[in-house]
N, C-alpha and C positions, 0 to 999 in steps of 0.2 A: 128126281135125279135125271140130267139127261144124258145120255150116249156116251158122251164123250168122261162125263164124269165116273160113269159105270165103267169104262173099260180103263180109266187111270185106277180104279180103285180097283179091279180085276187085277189088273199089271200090278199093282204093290201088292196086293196077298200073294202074287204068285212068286212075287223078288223075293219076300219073307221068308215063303213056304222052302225055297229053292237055297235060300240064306241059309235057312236052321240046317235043312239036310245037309249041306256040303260042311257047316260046322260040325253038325256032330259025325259025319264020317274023318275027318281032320283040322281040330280046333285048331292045332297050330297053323296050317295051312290059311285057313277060312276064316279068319279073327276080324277082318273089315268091317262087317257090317255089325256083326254083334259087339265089335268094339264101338262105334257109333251109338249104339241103341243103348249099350250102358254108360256113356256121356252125356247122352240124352235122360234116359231114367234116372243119373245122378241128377242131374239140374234139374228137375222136377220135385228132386226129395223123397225118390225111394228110397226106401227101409233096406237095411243090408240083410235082411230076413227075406224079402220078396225080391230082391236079385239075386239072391242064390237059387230058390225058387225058379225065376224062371232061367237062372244058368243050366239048370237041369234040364229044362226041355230047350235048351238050343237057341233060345233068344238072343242073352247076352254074356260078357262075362262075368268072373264071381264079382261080387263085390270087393273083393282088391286089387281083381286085375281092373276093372272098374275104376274105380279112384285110381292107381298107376295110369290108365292113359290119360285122365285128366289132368293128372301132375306133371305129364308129356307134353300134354295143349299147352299148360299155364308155364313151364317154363320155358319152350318156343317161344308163346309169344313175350313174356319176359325180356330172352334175348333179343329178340324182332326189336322191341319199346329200345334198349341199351342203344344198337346199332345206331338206329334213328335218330336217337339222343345225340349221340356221339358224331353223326355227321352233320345235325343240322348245327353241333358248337363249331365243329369247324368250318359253316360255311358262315356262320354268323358270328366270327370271336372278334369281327371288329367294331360291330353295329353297337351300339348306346343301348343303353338300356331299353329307354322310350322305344328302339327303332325294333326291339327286338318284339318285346309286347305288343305294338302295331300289327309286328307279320302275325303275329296268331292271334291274332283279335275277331273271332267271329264276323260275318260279314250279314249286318241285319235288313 
């Protein structure tokens, strides 16, 4: 491991270590990173027995606030997909079909 790897990997235990503390002095407050790391351990395919686990030592949230910010991500980006939709009909409601297929046609 050289230097540089050892002190990123020092830096992230100590952001964790610093993480957990200020969660468990004020979950509500301090919800950012354990809110991250239990979006993270969902998409991985933690068990809702081992996020509550480690919601007790200050990692992440339970596993429903857990699933709740991921049902935040997916319907953000849901509405993000809609907007998109919606402007690029109107920048293209007069193009042909063909012409329309063309613009998103991968580029190989």
């Amino acid at each position: 491991m050289t230097l540089q790897e050892a002190t990123l990997f020092k830096n992230s235990r100590l952001g964790i270590m610093a993480s957990i503390i200020l969660f468990t002095r004020s979950p509500q407050l301090y919800k950012t990173v354990p809110g991250i790391m239990s979006v993270d351990l969902w998409c991985q395919g933690t068990t809702e027995k081992a996020m509550n686990i480690l919601n007790k030592l200050g990692v992440c949230l339970c596993s429903t606030a857990g699933r709740a910010a991921v049902d935040h991500i997916a319907e953000g980006y849901k509405t993000g997909m809609l907007e998109w939709k919606e402007n690029m009909e109107k920048v293209t409601h007069h193009f042909t079909y063909t012409e329309k297929f063309l613009i998103f046609l991968p580029i190989i």
